[in-house]
VOGU-3710 file (C-alpha; in Angstrom, 3 decimals, decimal comma):
1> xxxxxxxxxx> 85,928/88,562/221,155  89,260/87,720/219,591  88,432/87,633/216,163  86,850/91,091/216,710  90,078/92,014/218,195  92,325/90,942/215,477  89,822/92,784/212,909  90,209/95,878/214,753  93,607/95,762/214,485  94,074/95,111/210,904
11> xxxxxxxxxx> 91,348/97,483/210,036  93,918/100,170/211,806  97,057/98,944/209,628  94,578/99,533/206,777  93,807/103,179/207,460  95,310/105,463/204,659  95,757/109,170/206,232  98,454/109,471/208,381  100,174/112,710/209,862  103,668/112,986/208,209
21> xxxxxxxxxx> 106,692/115,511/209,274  106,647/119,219/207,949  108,559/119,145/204,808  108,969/121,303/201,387  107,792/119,702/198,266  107,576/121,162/194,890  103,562/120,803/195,214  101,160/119,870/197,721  97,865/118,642/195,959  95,429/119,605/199,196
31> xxxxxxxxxx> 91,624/118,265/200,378  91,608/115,948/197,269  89,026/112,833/197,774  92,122/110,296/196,946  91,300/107,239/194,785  94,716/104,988/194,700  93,827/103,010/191,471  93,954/99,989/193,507  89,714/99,604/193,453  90,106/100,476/197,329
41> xxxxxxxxxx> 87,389/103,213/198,526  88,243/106,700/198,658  90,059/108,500/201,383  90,401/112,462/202,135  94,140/113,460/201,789  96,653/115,315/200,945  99,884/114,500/197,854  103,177/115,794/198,055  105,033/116,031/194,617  109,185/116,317/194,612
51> xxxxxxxxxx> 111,628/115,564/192,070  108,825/114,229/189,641  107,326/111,519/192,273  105,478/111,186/194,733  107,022/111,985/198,071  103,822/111,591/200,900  100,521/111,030/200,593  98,433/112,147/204,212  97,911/115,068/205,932  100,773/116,840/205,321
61> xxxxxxxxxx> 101,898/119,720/207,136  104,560/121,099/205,184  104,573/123,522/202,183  105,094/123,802/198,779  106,336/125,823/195,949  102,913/125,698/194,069  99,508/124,191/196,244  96,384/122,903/193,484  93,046/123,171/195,989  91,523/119,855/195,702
71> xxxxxxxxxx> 88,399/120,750/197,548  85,445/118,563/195,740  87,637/117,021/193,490  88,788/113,483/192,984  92,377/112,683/193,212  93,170/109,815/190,882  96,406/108,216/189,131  96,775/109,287/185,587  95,387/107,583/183,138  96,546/104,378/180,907
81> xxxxxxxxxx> 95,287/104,029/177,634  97,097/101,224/176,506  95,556/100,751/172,619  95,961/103,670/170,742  96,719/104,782/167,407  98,846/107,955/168,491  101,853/106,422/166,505  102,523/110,256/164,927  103,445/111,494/169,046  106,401/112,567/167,878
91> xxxxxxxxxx> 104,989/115,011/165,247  102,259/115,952/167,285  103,915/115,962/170,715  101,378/118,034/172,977  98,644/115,259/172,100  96,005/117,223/173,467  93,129/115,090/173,268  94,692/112,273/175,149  96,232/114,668/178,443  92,693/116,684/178,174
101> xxxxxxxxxx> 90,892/113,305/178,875  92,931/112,904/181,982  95,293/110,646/179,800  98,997/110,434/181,334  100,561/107,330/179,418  99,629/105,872/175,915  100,650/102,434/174,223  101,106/102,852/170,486  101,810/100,290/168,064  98,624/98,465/168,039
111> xxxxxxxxxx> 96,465/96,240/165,386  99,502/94,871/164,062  100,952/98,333/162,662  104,045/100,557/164,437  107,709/101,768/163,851  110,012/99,176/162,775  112,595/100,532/164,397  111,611/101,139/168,128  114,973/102,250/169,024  114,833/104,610/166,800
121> xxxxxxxxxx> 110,990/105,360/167,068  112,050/106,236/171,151  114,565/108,356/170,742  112,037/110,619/168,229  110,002/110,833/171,122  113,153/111,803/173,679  114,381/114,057/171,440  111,312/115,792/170,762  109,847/115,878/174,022  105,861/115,040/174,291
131> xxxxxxxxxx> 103,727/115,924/176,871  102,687/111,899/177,234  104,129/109,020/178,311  104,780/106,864/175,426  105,068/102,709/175,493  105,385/100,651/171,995  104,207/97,138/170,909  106,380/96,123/167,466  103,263/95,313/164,950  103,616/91,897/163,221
141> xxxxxxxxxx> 101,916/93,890/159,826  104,919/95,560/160,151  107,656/93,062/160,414  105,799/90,499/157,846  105,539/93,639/155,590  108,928/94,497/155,672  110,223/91,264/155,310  108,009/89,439/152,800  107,616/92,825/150,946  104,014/93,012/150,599
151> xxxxxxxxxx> 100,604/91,390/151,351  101,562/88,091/149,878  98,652/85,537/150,608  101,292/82,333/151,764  103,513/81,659/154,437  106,908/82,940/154,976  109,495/80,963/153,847  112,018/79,442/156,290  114,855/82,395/155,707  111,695/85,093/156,109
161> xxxxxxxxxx> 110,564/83,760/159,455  114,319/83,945/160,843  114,560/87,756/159,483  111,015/88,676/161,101  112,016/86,792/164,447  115,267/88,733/164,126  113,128/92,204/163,965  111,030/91,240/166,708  113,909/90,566/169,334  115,631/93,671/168,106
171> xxxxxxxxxx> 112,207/95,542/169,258  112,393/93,718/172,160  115,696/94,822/173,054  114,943/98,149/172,060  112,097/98,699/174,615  109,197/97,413/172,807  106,323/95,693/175,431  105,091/93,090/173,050  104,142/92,024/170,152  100,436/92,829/168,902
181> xxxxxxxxxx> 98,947/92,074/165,635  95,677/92,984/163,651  94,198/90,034/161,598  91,885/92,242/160,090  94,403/94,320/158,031  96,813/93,455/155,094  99,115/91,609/155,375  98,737/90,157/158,557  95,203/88,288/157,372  96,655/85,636/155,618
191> xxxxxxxxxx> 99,526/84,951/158,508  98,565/81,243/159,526  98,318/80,681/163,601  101,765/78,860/163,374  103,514/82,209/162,135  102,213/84,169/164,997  103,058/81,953/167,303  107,119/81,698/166,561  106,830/85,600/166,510  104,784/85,681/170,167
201> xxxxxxxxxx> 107,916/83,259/171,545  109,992/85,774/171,198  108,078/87,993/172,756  107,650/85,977/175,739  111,449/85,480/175,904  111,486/89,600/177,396  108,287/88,741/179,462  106,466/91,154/176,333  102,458/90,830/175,998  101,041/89,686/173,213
211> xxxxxxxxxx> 97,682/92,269/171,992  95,495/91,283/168,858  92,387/93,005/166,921  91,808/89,243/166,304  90,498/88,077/163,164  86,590/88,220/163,893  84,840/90,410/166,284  81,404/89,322/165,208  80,070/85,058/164,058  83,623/84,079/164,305
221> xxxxxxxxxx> 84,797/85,283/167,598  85,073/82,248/169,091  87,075/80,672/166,613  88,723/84,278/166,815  89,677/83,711/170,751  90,460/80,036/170,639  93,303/80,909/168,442  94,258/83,955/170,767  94,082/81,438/173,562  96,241/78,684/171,409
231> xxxxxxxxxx> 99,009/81,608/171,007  99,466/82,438/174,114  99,395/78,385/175,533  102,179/77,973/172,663  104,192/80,564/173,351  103,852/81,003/176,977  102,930/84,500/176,663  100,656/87,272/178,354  97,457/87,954/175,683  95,289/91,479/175,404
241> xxxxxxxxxx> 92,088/90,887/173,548  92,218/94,598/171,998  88,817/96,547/172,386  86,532/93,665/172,660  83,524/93,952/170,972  80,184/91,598/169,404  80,434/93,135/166,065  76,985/92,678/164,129  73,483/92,271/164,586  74,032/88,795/163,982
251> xxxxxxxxxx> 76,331/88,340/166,868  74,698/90,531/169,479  73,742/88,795/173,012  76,614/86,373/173,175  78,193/88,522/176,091  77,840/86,047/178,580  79,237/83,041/176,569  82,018/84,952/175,520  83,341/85,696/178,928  82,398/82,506/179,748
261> xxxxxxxxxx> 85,693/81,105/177,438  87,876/83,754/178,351  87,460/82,863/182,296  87,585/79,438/181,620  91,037/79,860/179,960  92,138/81,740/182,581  91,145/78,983/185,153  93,240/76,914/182,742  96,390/78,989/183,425  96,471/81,838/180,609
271> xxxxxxxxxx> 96,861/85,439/181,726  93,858/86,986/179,428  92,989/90,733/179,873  91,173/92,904/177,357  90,115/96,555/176,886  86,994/98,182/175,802  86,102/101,728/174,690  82,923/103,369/175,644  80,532/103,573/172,441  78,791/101,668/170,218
281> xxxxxxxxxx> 80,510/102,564/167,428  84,155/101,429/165,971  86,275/103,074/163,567  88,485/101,992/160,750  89,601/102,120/157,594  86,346/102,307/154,910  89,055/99,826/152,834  87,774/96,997/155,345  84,153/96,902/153,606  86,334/95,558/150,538
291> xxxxxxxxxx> 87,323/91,684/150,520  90,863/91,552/151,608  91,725/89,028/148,625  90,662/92,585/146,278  93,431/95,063/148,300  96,056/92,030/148,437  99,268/92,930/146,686  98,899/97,009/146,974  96,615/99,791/145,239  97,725/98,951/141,622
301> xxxxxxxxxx> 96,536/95,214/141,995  93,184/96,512/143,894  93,275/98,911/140,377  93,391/96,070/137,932  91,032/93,984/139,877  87,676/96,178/139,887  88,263/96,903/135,752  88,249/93,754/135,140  84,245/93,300/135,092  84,618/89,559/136,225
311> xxxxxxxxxx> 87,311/90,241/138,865  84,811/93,261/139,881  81,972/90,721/139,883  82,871/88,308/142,425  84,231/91,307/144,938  80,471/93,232/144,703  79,169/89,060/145,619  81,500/88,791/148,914  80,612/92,027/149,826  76,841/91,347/149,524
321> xxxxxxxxxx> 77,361/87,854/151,378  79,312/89,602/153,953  76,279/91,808/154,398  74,105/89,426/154,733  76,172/87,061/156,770  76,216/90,581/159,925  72,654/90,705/159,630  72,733/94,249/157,268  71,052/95,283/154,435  73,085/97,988/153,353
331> xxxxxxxxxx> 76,198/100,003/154,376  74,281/102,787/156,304  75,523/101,613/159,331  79,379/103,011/157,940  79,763/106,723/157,947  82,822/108,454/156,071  85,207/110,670/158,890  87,915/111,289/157,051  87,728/111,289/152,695  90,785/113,452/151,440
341> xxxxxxxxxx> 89,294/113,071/147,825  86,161/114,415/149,171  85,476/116,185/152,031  82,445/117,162/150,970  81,780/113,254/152,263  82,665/113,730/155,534  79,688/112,755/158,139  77,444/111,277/155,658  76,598/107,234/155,814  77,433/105,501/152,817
351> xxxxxxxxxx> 73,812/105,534/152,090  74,103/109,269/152,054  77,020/109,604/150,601  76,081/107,960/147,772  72,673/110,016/147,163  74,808/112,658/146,908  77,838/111,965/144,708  75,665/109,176/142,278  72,070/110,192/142,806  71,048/107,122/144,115
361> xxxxxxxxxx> 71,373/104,826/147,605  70,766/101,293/145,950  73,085/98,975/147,769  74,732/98,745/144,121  75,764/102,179/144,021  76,744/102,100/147,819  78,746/99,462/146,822  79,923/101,077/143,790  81,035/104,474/145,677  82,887/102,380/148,815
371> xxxxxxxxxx> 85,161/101,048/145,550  85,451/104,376/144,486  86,548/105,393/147,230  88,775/102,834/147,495  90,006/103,849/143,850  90,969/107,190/145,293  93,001/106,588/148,396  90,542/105,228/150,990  89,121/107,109/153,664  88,466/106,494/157,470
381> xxxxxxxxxx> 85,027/105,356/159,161  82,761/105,227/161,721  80,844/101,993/161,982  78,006/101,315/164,172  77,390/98,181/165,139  77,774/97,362/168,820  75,052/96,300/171,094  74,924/98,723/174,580  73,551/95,886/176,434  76,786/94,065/175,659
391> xxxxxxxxxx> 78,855/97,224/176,063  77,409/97,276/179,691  78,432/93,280/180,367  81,614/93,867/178,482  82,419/96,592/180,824  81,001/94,981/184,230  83,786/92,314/183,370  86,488/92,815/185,918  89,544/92,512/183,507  88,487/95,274/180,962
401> xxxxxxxxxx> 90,815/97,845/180,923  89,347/100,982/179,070  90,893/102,087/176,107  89,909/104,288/173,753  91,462/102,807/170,014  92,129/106,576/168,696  94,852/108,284/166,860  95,881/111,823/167,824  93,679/114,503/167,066  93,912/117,631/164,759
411> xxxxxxxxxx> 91,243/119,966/166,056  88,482/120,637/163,544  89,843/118,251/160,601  87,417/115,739/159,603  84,305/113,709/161,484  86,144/111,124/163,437  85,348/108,709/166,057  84,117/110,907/169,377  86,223/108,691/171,283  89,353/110,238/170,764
421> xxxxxxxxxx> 88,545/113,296/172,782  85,718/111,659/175,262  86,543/107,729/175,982  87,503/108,844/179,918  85,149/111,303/180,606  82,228/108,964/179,227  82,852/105,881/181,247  83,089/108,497/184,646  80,047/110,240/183,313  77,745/107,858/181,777
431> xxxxxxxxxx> 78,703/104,521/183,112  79,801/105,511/186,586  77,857/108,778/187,591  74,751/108,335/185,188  74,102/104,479/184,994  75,774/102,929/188,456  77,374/100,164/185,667  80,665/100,802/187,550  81,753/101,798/191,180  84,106/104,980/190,954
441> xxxxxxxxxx> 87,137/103,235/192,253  86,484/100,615/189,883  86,271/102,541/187,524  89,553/104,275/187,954  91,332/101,019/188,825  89,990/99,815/184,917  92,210/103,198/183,946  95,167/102,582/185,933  96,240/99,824/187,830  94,590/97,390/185,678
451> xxxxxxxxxx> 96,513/97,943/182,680  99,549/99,002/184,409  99,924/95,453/186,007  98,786/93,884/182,275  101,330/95,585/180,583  104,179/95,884/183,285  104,723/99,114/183,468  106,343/99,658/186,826  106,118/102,748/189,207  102,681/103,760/187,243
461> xxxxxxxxxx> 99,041/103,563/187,511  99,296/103,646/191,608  98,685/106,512/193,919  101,623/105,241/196,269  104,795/107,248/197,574  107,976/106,458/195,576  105,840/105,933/192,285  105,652/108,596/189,837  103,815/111,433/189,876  101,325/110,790/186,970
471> xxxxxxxxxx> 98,362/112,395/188,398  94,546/113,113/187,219  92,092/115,369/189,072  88,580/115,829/188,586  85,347/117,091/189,242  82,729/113,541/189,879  79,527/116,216/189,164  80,657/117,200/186,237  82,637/115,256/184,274  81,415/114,438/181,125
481> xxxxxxxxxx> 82,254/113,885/177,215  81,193/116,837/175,026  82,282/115,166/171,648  79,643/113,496/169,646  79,114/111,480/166,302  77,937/114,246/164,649  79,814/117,200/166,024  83,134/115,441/167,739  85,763/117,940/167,787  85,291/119,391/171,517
491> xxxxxxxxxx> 87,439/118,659/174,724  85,619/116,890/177,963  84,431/118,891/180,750  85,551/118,767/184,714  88,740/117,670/184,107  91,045/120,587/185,929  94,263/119,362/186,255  96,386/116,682/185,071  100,288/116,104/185,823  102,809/113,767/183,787
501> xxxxxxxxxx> 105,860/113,520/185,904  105,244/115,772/188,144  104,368/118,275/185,615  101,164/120,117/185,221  100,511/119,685/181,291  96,659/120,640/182,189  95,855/123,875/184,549  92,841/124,758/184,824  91,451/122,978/181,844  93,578/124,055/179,448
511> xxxxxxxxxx> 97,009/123,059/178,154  99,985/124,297/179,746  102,016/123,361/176,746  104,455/121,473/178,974  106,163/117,971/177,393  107,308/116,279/180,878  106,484/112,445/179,415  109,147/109,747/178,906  109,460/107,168/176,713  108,755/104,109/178,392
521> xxxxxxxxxx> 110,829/101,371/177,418  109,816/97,873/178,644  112,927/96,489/180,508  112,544/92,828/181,594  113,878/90,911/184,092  115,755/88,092/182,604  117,880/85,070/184,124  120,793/86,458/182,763  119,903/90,308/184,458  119,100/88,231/187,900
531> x> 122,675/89,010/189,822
//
């Protein structure tokens, strides 16, 4: 009878919807079904927005100077994407396809690549005003770029490694929330571990995070997270496995082991999170079909190479072994999205795209136009390769954060990735609504408070009075994606309303053309700020 009594009792100090005072707010979001972020169930309430926060959350009995009718509608913090591409925010400051996907706060700077000034790369964003708010990593690419001057396959030297530390604490200082890297791309692919690790110390010195598109995604991953795990032991640092991912036929079904590590480092004492986007399709660079030791040392050097016919010889082997080695037989698994040279390109699989520009899909003359391309500037791809039964475990995981790895958008230009205008909306739809792979408020928490906590950024990602007002409503029924592979360029569906700030920058569905984000600049707490 007790320990009913006692449960009774705390059930009541749990109850969310409480009565609070008549007051005047600048808007009253009314009826909404309320999910917190936290992964707690949903409650009926009311919001009350003033000054850019949130002021009550209950029934609330005052008024407002605007009221949005939440009837039906799910009431949810905005949402974090905390790997994206949108370094440009600046240029294209309304960043549509982010806010229209219920999007309230990006992380740019990821893979290795951002400004190299992010003082300077912040007060772009302040001065310009976007409708997003905007966090940074600083991108190791970047630093060893600027510093060694190139993609130089060695180590720095002793005086190099004290000028890219030096860059990296400036970030730091500046705002930046970590370092991130992507061992993928030049020049970062021929940094050794120990490199990376002197650079991640200093990160950890301004409690920053450490994110990395890690050097294998496919037969190497585990060699790939054992030396994201070694980092982040070394340097006593936070680690973000970015959009994890078995990459491959050949690596398909290794879901469980995979998680498996990561948990067991994480029993060891490492803070590991990761983040995941919804399809089963990435998107990069066409450039990474070509051996990195053929691009190393810029364009002219990748020039010389390939008319050289021994030079060109031994690339056209590694790229067949590389084949081989991913269980593929050819590149029709790559599709071109974006081929300045060519347009006429765009949407067609390598296979098809070199039917049509050579008259033939042999693998030699797929081969032979991916150079060519190459030769003329590169262009960006689509690449399917991901297995949706490991999607699904990926995504069941309880530390994915979802993420959707895209740029900004320029409606109608190109075939890109889908995910840039439907990441969201998918997971709610398809994975939530459709296929019962995620509760609702787990779902949300995965968008919010997850990656909020992961990437400390305070007063966000939490329906809770005092925090900001970063707010996403929509419909459960009818939420859904609309972009595709073939046809991407349209917005998601049942997504009414979405505030940054305090600020409605969607009404309606559409944008209000309002640019109420902030740059976010990742202050610390430090022995030295401790009073």
């Amino acid at each position: 009878m007790k320990s009913t009594f006692r449960l009774l009792i705390f059930s009541w100090f749990l109850l969310p919807i409480t009565t609070c005072p008549a007051e005047t707010y600048d808007l009253i979001i009314r009826h909404g079904r309320v999910v917190d972020g936290t992964g707690n169930p949903a409650y009926f309430g009311d919001i009350g927005v003033t000054n850019g926060r949130i002021a009550a959350i209950g029934r609330l009995t005052g008024d407002a100077k605007r009221e949005i009718n939440a009837t039906n509608l799910v009431v949810a913090p905005g949402f974090i994407d905390v790997h994206t591409h949108a370094d440009e925010v600046a240029e294209m400051p309304l960043a549509e396809n982010f806010v229209r996907m219920g999007v309230t706060t990006i992380v740019v700077g990821n893979c290795g690549g951002s400004a190299s000034d992010i003082g300077k790369f912040f007060r772009e964003v302040e001065a310009t005003n976007v409708s997003v708010n905007v966090a940074s990593f600083i991108g190791h690419n970047t630093v060893r770029g600027k510093v060694m001057g190139g993609s130089f396959m060695r180590p720095p030297t002793p005086e190099e490694l004290e000028k890219m530390k030096a860059m990296v604490e400036q970030a730091m200082k500046d705002g930046a929330i970590g370092l991130s890297t992507g061992l993928i791309y030049l020049p970062g692919t021929f940094a050794k571990t120990e490199e990376i690790i002197e650079l991640a110390k200093v990160a950890s010195t301004y409690d920053g995070i450490y994110a990395s598109h890690m050097r294998d995604e496919g037969t190497g991953i585990f060699n790939s997270l054992n030396e994201l795990f070694r980092i982040a032991r070394e340097a006593h640092i936070r680690a973000e496995i970015s959009h994890i991912k078995l990459s491959g036929n050949s690596s398909w079904g290794q879901t469980d082991k995979v998680i498996a590590v990561i948990e067991k480092a994480r029993a060891e004492g490492l803070d590991i999170t990761e983040d995941q986007y919804a399809y089963t399709a990435s998107s990069t660079g066409i450039s990474q079909l070509v051996p990195d030791t053929a691009r190393e040392g810029g364009h002219a050097k990748f020039l010389e190479r390939i008319n050289d016919p021994k030079q060109k010889s031994g690339i056209i082997a590694k790229m067949k072994a590389s084949l081989k080695e991913n269980g593929r037989q050819d590149y029709t698994y790559a599709v071109v999205a974006e081929y300045k040279h060519d347009t006429s390109l765009n949407g067609l699989n390598i296979s098809e795209a070199a039917k049509a520009k050579l008259g033939s899909d042999s693998l030699p003359d797929q081969i032979e136009l991916i150079l060519d391309i190459e030769r003329h500037g590169g262009a960006s791809g689509v690449f399917h390769g991901i297995d949706e039964v490991d999607l699904q475990k990926f995504l069941r995981f309880p530390n994915t954060a979802i993420a959707c790895d895209s740029g900004l958008r320029e409606f109608g230009k190109g075939v890109p990735h889908p995910r840039g205008y439907g990441n969201n909306p998918r997971v709610l739809a398809r994975y939530v609504r459709e296929l019962h792979v995620l509760s609702l408020e787990d779902a949300i928490r995965r968008m919010t408070t997850l990656p909020a906590e992961s990437f400390r950024l305070k007063e966000r990602g939490q329906l809770r009075e005092g925090n900001w007002a970063d707010i996403t409503i929509f419909d459960p029924a009818s939420v859904r994606d609309n972009a595709t592979y073939k046809d991407p360029h349209h917005y998601p569906s049942g997504i009414p309303y979405v505030l940054v700030n305090g600020v409605e920058v969607v009404r309606d569905g559409e944008h209000t053309q309002a640019r109420s984000g902030q740059a976010l600049r990742h202050l610390p707490v430090t022995a030295e700020s401790i009073p």
